[in-house]
C-alpha positions, 0 to 999 in steps of 0.5 A: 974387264966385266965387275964380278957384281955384272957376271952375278946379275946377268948369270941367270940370263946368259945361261937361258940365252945359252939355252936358246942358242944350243936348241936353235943352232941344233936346227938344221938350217938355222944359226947363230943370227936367228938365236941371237934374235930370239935371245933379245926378244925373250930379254925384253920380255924377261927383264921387267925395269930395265936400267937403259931402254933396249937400242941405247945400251941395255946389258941385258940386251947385250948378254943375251944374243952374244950368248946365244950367238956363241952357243949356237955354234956348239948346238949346231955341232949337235946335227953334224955329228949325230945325223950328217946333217949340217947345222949351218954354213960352218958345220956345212964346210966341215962336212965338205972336209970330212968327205974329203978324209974319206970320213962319213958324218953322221952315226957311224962316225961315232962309231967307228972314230970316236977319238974324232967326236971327243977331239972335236967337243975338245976343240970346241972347249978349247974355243970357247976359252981362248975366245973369252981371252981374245974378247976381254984382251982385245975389247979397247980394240973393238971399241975403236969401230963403234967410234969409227965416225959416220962419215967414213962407216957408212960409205964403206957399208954400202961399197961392202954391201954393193959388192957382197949382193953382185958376187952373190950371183953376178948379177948387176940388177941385185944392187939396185934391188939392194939400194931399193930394199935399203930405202925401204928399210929406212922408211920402215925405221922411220915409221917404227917397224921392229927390225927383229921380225923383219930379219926373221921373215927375210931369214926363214922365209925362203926356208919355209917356202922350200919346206912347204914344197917338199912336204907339199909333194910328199902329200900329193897336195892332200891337205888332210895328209899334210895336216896329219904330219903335225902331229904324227911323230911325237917330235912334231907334235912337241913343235906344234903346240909350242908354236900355238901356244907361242902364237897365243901368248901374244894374243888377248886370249892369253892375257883373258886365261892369265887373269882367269887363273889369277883370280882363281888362285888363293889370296 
């Protein structure tokens, strides 16, 4: 059991973790592996002396993508019912069983069933209570797997990770490119490369390549058409400047205009 002094301190960062993960799984595509992500970057960020170093069993880099990886499946809820869209693969499935009852997500389901939208925000409540009973009754069970000795774990994560990349499409060259990108992985964590990044680049890469095509066709290749879209719907709009402006937060220029502001602030 957590101590209630632990539950206090850390409140604050698990609700902004909730947060991140409820926008990000309300993305359609994305789920509770990039908010988790995001939730530990912006623990790093918000916690200024922290006890334990992030990667040896920091708390607060524990709270943060647990909360936001949980959140994140209420969130990706969000599309499902409101749009028909599926927020991720879970949500995907559950649009699949819809059809199959003759149910159609999307507007109209809340319309006409909306004993179905409070029966689903029923069971998602109800999830979240028996997976705080599960999680605190079943933590000494858990605990055995990361005493598991290395010896007998990572055999069995490449076995698991060998068959997992041939049935993805039968196709026996997927493994060597598996054993390929593994001794790369390896290298890159031998010489220091931050492994959040690189799974989000594997994540969203193909996402946005997918995205840029689409776009790219609905404007015939215009750049100015396409461009033009950024900021053509007030949505969109909100979007690009939150990327600009999180693209300079992590440049000098950021760090120029803090200083400028703090000088100019009274006392």
């Amino acid at each position: 059991m957590p101590k209630f002094s632990d539950v206090k301190r850390y409140f604050g960062l698990a609700m902004r973790a909730s947060g991140i993960g409820t926008i990000i799984g309300a993305l359609p595509g994305t789920g509770g592996d990039i908010a988790a992500l995001l939730a530990y970057d912006h623990a790093k960020r918000s916690t200024k002396d922290p006890e334990v170093p992030f990667g040896e069993g920091n708390k607060e880099g524990l709270v943060a993508p647990e909360a936001a990886n949980n959140a994140a499946v209420g969130g990706a809820f969000i599309p499902m019912l409101t749009l028909g869209i599926p927020g991720d693969a879970v949500t995907a499935v559950i649009i699949g069983a819809l059809f199959i009852h003759g149910l159609k997500p999307g507007p109209l389901l809340l319309i006409e069933t909306p004993h179905l939208f409070w029966f689903t925000v029923g069971n998602l409540a109800l999830a979240n209570i028996f997976l705080l009973i599960f999680g605190l009754t079943g933590i000494r069970v858990f605990t055995k797997i990361v005493e598991c000795p290395k010896a007998i774990l990572i055999p069995l994560i490449i076995v698991l990770s060998a068959v997992g990349s041939y049935a993805i499409q039968n196709n026996p060259a997927h493994i060597y490119w598996m054993l390929l990108f593994g001794v790369v992985g390896y290298f890159m964590k031998v010489y220091g490369f931050q492994v959040g990044p690189i799974i989000l680049g594997v994540i969203l890469g193909p996402m946005m390549d997918s995205n840029f095509r689409r776009v790219m066709i609905g404007s015939r290749g215009d750049i100015g058409v396409f461009l033009w879209q950024f900021v053509s719907h007030p949505i969109t709009l909100v979007l690009t400047i939150s990327f600009t402006l999180m693209l300079l937060s992590q440049t000098p220029v950021w760090g120029f205009f803090k200083s400028r502001l703090a000088r100019r602030k009274p006392g």
